[in-house]
N, C-alpha and C positions, 0 to 999 in steps of 0.2 A: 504494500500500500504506500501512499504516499508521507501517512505518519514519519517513517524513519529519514526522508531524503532532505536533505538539505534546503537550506530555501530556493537557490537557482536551480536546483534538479526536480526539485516538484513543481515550480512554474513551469520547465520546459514540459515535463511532462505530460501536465492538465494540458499544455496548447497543445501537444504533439496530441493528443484525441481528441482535439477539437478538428483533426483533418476530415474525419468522417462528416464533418457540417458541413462539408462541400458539394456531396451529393444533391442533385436537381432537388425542387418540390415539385409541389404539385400547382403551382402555377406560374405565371412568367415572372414574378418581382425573386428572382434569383437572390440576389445582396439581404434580401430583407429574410428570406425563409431560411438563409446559413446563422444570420442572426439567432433567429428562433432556435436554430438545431443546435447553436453553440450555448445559450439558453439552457435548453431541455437538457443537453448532455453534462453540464456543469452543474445541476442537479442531480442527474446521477452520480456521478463522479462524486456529490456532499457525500452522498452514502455509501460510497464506498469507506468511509473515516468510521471504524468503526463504533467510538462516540457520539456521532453522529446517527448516525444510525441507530445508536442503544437509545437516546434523546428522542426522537421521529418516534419508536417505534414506542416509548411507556409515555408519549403526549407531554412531553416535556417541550418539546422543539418543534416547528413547523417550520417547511421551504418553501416557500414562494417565488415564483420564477416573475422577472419583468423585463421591461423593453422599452426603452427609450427614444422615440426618433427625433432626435434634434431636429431635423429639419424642418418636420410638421410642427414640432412641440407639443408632442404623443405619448403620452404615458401607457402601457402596455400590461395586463396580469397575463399571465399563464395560467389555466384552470387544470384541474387534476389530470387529464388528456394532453396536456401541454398544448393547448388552444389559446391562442392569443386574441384579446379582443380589448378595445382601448377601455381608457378611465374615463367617465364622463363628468365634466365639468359641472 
């Protein structure tokens, strides 16, 4: 796990599986659905810490995945499916 690595070998690491966010979605805004998948998989990746995990699983801790698009000025939750859908004002 990443518990034991040092702090520059566990940042590489989490980014080096963040490669799998590259894969297409299922629509054409490509940039934005790598977003989401790097998102989604960086909450897997919490749980893999197994503290984390022990936390999550006796409701001690909750994940909540979000998204930010600067550009619109978007605030984004992630729902249990990892479904992104904005904050409403």
């Amino acid at each position: 796990g990443y518990h034991n690595d040092t702090p520059n070998n566990a940042i590489s690491r989490w980014i080096k599986t963040l490669e799998n966010a590259k894969k297409p979605g299922k629509n054409n805004n490509m940039p934005q659905e790598m977003e989401f998948s790097g998102v989604r998989m960086s909450l897997e990746n919490l749980m893999g810490f197994p503290f984390v995990k022990d936390a999550v699983d006796k409701g001690e801790l909750s994940l909540l995945g979000a998204y930010f698009n600067i550009t619109k000025g978007q605030l984004m939750f992630a729902d249990h499916q990892g479904v992104f859908s904005a904050v409403e004002p």
